[in-house]
N, C-alpha and C positions, 0 to 999 in steps of 0.2 A: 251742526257740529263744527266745532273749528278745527283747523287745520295745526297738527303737531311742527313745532319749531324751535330752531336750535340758532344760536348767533355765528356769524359767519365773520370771518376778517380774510382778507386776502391785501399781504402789504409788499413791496419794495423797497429797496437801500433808500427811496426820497419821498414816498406818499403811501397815503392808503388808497389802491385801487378799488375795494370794495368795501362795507361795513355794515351790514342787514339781519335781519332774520330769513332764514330759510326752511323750505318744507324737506330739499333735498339739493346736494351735488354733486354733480358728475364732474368726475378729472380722470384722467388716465396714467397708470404706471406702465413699468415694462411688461406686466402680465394684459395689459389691456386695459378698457375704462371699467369707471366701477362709479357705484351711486354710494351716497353717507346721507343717512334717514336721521333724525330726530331719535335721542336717547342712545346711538351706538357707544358700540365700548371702546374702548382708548384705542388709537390705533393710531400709526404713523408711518408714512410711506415717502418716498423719492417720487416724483412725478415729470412727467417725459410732458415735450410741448405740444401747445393743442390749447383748445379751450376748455374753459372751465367753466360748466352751467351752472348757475343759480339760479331753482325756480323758487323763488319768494310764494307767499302768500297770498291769494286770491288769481291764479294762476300769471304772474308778471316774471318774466324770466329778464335775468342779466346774465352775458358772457362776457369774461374775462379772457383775453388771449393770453399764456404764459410761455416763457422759453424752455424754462426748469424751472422746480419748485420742491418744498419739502411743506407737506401738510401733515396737521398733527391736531389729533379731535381726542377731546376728556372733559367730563360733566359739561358735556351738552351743549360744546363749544368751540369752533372749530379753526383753526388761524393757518394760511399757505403765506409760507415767503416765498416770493419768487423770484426770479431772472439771478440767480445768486451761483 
C-alpha cells in the first residue's frame, strides 16, 4: 500500500530550501511541535526556531533548520517562509 502524501515547499527571501512530497511535518509553534499529515485542513501558524522534519516517502527524512517562519497548508499542500 503506498504511503499518503502532500507537496511540501519551505522557501526564503533568495532560494528554495526544500521542494518534495511528504508523508508528514514536524515544526514547532509557541504551543510546542506539532506533525501535518497528508489531506489536513487549512491551517496556518507563526513557527518559533528549530527544525523542521520532513519525512518523505519510503522512510528518507530531510531537516530544515529555521529561525522563524509562517507555514500555511490548504488542498494538500503546504509552503513555510522562513528566516522573515
Amino acid at each position: 500500500m503506498s504511503e499518503k502524501t502532500f507537496k511540501i515547499k519551505i522557501i526564503n527571501a533568495d532560494s528554495v530550501l526544500a521542494e518534495t512530497d511528504a508523508v508528514s511535518v514536524t515544526a514547532s509553534n509557541r504551543t510546542g511541535r506539532f506533525d501535518i499529515l497528508s489531506d489536513h485542513q487549512p491551517f496556518l501558524c507563526l513557527l518559533q526556531s528549530g527544525d523542521v522534519i520532513i519525512r518523505k516517502p519510503g522512510n528518507g527524512i530531510q531537516t530544515v533548520p529555521i529561525s522563524q517562519g509562517v507555514l500555511r497548508i490548504a488542498d494538500n499542500s503546504a509552503v513555510i517562509l522562513v528566516n522573515i
